[in-house]
PALUM-927976 format. One record per residue (C-alpha): residue in three letters; x, y, z. Coordinates in steps of 0.02 Angstrom, whole numbers, padded with zeros to 5 digits, always signed. Layout:
ALAXYZ...
This chain:
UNK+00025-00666+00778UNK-00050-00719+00612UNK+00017-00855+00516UNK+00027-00813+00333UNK+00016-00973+00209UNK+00071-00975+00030UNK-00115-00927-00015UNK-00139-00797+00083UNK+00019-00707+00012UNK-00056-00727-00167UNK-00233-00672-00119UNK-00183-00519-00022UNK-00075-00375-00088UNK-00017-00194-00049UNK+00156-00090+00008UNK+00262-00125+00172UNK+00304+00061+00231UNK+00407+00123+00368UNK+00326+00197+00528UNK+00318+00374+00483UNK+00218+00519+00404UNK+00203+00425+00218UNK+00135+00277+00310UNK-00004+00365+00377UNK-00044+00451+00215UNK-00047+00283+00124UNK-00150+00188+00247UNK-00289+00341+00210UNK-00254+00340+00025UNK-00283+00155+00029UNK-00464+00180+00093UNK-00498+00313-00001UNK-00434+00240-00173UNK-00512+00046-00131UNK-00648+00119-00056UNK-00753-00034-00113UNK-00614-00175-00043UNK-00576-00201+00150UNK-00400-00122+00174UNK-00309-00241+00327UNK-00202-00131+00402UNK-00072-00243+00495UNK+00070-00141+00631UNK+00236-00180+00680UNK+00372-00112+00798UNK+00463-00002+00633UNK+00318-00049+00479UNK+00159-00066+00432UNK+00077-00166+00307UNK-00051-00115+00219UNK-00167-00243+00109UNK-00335-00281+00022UNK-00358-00451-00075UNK-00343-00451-00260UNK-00270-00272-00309UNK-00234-00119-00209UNK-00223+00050-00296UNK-00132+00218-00237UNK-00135+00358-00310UNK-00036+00507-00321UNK-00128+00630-00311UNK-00220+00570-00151UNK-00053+00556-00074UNK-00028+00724-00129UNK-00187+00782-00036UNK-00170+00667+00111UNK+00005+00744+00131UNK-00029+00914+00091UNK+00130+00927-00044UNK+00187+00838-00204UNK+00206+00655-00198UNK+00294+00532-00298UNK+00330+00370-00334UNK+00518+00410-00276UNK+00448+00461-00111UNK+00335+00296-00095UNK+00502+00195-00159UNK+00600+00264-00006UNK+00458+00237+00127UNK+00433+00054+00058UNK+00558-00084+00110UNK+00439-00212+00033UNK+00268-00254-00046UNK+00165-00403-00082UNK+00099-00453-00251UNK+00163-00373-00435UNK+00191-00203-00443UNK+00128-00092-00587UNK+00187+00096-00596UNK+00102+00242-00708UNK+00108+00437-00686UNK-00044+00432-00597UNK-00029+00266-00495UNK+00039+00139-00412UNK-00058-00039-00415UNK-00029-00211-00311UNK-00103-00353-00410UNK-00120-00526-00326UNK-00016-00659-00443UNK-00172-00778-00473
């Protein structure tokens, strides 16, 4: 098991999400939108968390394709018991900023 310290929390960032069909779309969004960051992909027995250091960006509309429907931020909201880092929230968006 990893130990996380204090800066490891504020360097890394991203979206806890429940085992399920919207985590596997996010963890291939997450690639596909940070395609230039490493995306740490970490599982547990009922989550997953998904991270990259500094900011990690999701967009809708890859959801959307990843999932083959709609998505929204309502559906993300549901699927996500927790995240790491700030949270910013546009029509197009979601984005995980590390707090340094």
């Amino acid at each position: 098991m990893a130990i996380r310290t204090a800066e490891h929390a504020a360097d890394f960032v991203g979206p806890i999400v429940t085992l399920g069909e919207v985590s596997g779309a996010v963890i291939d969004a997450a690639r596909i939108d940070n395609e230039s960051r490493e995306i740490r992909v970490l599982e547990h027995a009922g989550y997953v968390r998904i991270e990259a250091r500094g900011e990690l960006v999701l967009r809708f509309d890859t959801l959307g394709e990843m999932l083959g429907r709609n998505f929204s931020m309502h559906e993300l909201e549901r699927n996500m018991p927790g995240f790491s880092g700030l949270i910013r929230v546009d029509d197009q968006q979601v984005r995980f900023l590390a707090t340094k």
